[in-house]
DSSP file (Angstrom, degrees, kcal/mol; ACC not computed):
  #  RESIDUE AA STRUCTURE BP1 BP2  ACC     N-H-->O    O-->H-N    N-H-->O    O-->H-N    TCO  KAPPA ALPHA  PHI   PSI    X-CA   Y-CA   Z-CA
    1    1 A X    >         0   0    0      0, 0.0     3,-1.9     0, 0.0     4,-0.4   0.000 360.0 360.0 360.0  -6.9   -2.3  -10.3   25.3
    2    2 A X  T 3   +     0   0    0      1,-0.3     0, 0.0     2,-0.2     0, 0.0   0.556 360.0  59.3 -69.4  -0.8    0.8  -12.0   24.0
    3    3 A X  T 3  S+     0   0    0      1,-0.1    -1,-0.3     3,-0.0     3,-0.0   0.696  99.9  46.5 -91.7 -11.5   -1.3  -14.0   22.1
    4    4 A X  S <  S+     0   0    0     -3,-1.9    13,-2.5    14,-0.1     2,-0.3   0.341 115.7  60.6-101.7  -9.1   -3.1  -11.3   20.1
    5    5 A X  E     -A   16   0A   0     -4,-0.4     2,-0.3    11,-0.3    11,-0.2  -0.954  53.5-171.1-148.7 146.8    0.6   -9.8   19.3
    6    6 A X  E     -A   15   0A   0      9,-2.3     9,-1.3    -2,-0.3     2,-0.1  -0.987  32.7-114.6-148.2 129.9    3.6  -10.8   17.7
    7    7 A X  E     -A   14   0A   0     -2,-0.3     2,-0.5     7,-0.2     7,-0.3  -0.487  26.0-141.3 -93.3 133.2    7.3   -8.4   18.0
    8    8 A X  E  >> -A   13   0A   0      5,-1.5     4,-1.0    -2,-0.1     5,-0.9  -0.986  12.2-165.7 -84.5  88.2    8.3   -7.0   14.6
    9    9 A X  T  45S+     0   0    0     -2,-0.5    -1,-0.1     2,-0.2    -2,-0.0   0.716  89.4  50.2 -52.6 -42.2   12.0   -7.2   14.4
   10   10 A X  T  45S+     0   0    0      1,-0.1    -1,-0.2    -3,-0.0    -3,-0.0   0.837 119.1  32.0 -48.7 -63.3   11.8   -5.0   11.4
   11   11 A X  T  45S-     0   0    0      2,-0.1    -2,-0.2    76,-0.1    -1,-0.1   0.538  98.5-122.3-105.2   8.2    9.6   -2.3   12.7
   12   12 A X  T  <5S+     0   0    0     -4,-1.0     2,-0.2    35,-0.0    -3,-0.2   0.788  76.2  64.6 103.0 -14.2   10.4   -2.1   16.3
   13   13 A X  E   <S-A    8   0A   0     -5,-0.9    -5,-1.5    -7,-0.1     2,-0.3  -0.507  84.4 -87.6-159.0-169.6    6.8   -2.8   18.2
   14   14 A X  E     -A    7   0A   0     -7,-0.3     2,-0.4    -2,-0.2    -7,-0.2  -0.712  40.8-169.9-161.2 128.4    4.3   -5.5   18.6
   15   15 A X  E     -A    6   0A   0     -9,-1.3    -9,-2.3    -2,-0.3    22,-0.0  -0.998  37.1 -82.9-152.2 150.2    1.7   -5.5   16.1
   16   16 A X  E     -A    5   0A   0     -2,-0.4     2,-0.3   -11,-0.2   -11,-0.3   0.113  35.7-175.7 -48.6 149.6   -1.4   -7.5   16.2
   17   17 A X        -     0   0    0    -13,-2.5     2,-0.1    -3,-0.0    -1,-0.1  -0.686  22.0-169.7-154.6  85.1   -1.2  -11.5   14.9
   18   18 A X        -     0   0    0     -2,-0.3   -14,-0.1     1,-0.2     3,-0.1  -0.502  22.2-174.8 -80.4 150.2   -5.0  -12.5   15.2
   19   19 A X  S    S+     0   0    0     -2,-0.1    -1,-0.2     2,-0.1   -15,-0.0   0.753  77.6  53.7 -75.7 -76.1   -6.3  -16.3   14.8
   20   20 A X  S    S-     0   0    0      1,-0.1     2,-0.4     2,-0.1    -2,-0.1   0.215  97.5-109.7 -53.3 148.1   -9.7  -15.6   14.9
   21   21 A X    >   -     0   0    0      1,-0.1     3,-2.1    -3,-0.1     4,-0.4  -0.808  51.1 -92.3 -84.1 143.6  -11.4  -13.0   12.5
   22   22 A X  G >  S+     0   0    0     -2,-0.4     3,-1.5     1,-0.2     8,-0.2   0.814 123.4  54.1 -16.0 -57.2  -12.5   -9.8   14.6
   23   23 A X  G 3  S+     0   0    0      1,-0.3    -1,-0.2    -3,-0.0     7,-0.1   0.916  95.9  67.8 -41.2 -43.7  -16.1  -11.3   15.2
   24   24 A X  G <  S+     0   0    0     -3,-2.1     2,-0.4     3,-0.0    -1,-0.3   0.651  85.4  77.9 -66.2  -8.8  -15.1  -14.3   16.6
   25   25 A X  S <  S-     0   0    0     -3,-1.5     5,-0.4    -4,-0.4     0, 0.0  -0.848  92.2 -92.8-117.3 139.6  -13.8  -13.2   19.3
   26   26 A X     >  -     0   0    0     -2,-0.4     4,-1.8     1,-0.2    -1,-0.2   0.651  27.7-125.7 -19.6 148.5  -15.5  -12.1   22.5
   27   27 A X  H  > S+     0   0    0      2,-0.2     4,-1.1     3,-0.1     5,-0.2   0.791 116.0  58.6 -91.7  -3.0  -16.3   -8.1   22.9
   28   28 A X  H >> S+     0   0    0      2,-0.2     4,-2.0     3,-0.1     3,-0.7   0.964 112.9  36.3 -58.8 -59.6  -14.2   -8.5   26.4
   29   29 A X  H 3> S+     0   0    0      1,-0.2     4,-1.1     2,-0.2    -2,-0.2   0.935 111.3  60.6 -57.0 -74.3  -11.2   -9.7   24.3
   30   30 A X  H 3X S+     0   0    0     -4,-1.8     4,-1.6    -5,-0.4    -1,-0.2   0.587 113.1  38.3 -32.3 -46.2  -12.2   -7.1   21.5
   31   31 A X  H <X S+     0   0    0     -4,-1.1     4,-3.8    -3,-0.7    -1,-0.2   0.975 114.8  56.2 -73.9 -68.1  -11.6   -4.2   24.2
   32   32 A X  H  X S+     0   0    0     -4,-2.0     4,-2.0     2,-0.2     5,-0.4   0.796 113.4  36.3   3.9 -95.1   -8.6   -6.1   25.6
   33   33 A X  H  X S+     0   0    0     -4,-1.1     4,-2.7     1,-0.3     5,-0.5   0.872 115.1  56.3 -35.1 -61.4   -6.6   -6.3   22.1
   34   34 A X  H  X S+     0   0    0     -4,-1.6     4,-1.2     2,-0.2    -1,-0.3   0.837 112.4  42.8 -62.9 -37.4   -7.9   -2.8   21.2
   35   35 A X  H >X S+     0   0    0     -4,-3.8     3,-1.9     2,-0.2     4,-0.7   0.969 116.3  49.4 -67.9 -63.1   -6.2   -1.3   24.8
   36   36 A X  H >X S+     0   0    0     -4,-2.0     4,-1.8     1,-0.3     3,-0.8   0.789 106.9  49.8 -23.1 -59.9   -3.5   -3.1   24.2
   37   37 A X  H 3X S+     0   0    0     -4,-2.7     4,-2.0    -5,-0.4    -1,-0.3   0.703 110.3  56.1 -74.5 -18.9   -3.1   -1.9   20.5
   38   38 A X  H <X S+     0   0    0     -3,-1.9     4,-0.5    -4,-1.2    -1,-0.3   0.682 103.8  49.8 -73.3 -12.1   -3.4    1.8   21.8
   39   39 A X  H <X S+     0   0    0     -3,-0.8     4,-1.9    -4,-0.7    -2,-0.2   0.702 118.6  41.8-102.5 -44.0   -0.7    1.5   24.1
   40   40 A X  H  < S+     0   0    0     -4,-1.8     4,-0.5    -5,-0.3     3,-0.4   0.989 115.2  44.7 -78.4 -50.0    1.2    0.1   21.3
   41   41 A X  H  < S+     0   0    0     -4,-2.0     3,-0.4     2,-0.2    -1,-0.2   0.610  99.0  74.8 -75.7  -7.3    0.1    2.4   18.5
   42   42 A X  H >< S+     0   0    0     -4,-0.5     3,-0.7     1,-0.2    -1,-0.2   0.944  99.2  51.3 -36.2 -61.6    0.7    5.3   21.0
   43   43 A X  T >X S+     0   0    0     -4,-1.9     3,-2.2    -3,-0.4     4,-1.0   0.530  75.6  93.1 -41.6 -18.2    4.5    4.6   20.4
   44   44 A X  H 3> S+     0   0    0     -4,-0.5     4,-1.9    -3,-0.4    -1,-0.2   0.693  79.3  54.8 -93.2   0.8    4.8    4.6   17.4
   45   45 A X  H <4 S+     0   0    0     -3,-0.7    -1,-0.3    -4,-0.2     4,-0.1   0.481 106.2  52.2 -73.9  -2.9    5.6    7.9   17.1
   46   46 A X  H <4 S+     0   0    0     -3,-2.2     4,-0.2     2,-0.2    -2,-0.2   0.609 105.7  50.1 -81.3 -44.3    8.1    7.6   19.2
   47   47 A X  H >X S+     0   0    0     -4,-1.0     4,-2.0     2,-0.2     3,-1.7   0.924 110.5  65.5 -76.1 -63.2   10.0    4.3   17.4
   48   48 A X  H 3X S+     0   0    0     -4,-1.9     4,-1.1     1,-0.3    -2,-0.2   0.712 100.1  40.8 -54.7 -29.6    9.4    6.8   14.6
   49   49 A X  H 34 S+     0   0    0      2,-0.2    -1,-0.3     1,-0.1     4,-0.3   0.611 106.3  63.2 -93.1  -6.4   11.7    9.5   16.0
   50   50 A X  H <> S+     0   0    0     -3,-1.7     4,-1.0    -4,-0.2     3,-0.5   0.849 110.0  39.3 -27.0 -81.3   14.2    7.2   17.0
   51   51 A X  H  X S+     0   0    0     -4,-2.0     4,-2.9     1,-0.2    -2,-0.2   0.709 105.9  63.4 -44.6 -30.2   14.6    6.2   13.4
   52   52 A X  H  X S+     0   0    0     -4,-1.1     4,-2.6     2,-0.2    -1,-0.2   0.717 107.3  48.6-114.8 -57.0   14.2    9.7   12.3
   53   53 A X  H  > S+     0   0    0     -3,-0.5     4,-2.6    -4,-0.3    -1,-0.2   0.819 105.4  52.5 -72.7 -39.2   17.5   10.2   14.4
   54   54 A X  H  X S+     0   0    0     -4,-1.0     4,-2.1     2,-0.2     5,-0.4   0.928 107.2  51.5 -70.9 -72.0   19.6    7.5   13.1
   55   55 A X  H  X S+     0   0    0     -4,-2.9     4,-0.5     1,-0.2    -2,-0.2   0.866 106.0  56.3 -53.2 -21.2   19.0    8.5    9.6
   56   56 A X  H >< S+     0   0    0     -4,-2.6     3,-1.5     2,-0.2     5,-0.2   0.976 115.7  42.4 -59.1 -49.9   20.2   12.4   10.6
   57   57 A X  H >X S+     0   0    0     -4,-2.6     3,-2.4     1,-0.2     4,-2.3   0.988 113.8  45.6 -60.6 -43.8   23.5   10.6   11.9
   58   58 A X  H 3X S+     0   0    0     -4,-2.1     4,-2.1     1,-0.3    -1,-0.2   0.721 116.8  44.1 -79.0  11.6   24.0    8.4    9.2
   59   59 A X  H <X S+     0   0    0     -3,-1.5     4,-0.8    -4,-0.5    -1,-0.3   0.284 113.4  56.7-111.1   8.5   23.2   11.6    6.4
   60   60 A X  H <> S+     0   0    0     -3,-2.4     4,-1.1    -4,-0.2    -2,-0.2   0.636 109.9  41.6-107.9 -40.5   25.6   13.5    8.9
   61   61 A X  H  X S+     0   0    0     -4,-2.3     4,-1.6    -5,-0.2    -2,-0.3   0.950 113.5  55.2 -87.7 -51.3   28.2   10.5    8.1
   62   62 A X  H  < S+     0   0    0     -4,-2.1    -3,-0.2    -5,-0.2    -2,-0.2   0.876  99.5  58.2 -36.3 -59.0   27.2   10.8    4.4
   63   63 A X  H  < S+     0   0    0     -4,-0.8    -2,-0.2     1,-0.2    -1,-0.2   0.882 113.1  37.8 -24.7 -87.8   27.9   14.3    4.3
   64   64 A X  H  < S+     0   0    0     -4,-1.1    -2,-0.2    -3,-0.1    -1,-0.2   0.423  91.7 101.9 -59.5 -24.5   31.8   13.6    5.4
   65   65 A X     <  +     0   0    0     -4,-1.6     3,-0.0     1,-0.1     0, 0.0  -0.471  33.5 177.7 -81.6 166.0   32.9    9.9    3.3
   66   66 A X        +     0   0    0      0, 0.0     2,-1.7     0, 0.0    -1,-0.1   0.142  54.0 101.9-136.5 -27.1   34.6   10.3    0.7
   67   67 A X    >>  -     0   0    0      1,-0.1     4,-2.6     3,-0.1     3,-1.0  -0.450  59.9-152.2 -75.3 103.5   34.7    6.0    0.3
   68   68 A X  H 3> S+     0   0    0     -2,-1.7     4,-2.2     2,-0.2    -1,-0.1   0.747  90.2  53.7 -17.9 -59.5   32.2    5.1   -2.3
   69   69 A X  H 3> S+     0   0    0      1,-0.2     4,-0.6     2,-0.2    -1,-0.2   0.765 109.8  47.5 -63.9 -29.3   31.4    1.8   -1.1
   70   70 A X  H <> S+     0   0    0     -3,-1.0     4,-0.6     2,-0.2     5,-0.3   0.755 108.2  57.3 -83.0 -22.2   30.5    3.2    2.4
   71   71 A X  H >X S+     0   0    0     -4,-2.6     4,-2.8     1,-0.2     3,-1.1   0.976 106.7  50.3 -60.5 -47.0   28.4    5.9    0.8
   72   72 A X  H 3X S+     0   0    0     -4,-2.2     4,-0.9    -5,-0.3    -1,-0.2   0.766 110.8  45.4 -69.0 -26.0   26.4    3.4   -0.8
   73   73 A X  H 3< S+     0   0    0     -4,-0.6    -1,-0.2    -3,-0.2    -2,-0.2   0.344 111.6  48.8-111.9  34.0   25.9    1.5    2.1
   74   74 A X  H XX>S+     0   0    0     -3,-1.1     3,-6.8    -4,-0.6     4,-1.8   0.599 114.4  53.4 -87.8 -62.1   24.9    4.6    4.6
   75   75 A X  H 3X5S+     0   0    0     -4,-2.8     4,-1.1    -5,-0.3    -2,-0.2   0.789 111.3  47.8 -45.6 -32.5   22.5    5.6    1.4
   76   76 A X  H 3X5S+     0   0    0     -4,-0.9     4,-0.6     2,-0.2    -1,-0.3   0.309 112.6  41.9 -92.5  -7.7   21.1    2.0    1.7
   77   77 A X  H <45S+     0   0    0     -3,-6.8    -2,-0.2     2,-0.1    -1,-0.2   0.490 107.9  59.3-123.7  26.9   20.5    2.0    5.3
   78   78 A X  H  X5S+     0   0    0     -4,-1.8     4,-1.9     2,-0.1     5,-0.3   0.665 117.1  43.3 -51.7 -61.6   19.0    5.9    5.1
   79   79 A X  H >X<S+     0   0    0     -4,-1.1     4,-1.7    -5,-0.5     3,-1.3   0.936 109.0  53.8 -58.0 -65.3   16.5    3.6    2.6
   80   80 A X  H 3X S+     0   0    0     -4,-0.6     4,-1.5     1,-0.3    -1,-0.2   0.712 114.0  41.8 -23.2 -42.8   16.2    0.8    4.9
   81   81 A X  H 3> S+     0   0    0      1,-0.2     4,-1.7     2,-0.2    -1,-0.3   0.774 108.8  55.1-109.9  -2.9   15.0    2.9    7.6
   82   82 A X  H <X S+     0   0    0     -4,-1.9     4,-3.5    -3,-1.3    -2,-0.2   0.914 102.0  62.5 -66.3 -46.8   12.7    5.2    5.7
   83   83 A X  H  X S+     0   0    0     -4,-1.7     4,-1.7    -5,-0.3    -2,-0.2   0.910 108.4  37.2 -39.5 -49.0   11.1    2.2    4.6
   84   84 A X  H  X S+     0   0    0     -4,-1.5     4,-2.5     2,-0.2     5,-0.2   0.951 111.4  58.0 -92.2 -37.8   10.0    1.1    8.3
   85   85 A X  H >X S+     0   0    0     -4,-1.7     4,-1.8     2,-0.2     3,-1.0   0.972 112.6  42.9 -37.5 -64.0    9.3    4.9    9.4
   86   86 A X  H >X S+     0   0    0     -4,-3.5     4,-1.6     1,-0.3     3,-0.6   0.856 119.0  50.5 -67.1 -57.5    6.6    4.7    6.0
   87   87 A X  H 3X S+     0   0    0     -4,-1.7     4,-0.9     1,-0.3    -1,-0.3   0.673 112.1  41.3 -72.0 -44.4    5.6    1.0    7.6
   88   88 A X  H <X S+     0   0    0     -4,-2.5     4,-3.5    -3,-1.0    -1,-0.3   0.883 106.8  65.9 -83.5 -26.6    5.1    2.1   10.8
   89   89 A X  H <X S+     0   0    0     -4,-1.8     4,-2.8    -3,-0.6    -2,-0.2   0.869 109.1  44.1 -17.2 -63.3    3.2    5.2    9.3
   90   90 A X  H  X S+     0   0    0     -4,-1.6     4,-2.2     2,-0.2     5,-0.4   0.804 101.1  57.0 -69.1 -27.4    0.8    2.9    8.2
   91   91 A X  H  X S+     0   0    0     -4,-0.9     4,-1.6    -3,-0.3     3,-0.4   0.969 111.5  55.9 -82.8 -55.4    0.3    0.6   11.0
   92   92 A X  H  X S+     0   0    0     -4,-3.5     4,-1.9     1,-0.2    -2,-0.2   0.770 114.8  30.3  -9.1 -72.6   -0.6    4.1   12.7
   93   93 A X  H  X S+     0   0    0     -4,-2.8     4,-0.9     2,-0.2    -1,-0.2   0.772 117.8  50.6 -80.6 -37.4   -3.1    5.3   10.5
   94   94 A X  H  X S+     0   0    0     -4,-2.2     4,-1.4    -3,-0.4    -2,-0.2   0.795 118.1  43.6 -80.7 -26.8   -4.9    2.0    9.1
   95   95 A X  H >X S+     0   0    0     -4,-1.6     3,-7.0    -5,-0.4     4,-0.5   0.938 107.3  55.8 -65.7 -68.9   -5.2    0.7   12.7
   96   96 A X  H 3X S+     0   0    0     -4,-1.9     4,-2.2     1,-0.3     5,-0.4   0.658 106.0  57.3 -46.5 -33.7   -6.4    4.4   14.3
   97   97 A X  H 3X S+     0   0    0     -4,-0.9     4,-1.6     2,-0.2    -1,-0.3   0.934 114.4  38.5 -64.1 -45.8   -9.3    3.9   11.3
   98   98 A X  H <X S+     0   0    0     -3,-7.0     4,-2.4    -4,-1.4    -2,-0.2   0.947 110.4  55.2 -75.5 -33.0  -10.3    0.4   13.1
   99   99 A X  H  X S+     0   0    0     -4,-0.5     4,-2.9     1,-0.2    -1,-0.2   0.954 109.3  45.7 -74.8 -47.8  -10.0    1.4   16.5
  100  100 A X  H  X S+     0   0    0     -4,-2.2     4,-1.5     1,-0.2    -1,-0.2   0.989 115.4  51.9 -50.7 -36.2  -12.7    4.6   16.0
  101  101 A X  H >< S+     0   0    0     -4,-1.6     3,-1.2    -5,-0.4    -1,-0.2   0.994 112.6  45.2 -56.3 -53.3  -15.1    2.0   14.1
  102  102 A X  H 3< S+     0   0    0     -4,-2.4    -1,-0.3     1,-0.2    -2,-0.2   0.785 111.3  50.1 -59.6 -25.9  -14.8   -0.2   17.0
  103  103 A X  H 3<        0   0    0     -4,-2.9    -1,-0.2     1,-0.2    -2,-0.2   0.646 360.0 360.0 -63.5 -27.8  -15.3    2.6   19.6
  104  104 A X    <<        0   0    0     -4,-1.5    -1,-0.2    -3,-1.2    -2,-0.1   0.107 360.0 360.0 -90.8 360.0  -18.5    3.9   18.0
């Protein structure tokens, strides 16, 4: 399946990296990818609470500076990791939409 999937350094996970459009490709591969991508998009709630935890320490560390320039870059990686919680949000939900179509 390492062919169907390519690791996100940004968000944490494996997310699909197709050649082929959906059709082309066999309905054996088509179940394939799609277990695969359940397995993956199972985590991601998981990656998500992970992040979820980091940004409580670093708003925990926010709380307590008093140095400006480190406030600003706690505040800027609190953004930074909201961003990829909402980005992995999405790969969640726009996938779960393909996967039912495909199931039906």
């Amino acid at each position: 399946m390492k062919e169907h999937f390519s690791f996100d350094q940004r968000l944490g996970i494996y997310i699909p990296d197709l050649t082929l459009e959906w059709d082309e490709f066999s309905k054996d591969t088509q179940e394939e990818v799609l277990f695969h991508w359940e397995k993956i998009r199972g985590s991601i709630p998981d990656r998500i609470a992970e992040l979820e935890k980091e940004i409580n320490h670093k708003q925990a560390q926010l709380n307590d500076e008093s140095d400006f320039p480190r406030s600003c870059q706690l505040n800027s990686s609190i953004a930074e990791l909201a961003s990829i919680i909402n980005d992995l949000w999405l790969w969640y939900r726009a996938n779960q939409t393909i996967s039912t179509k495909v199931h039906h």
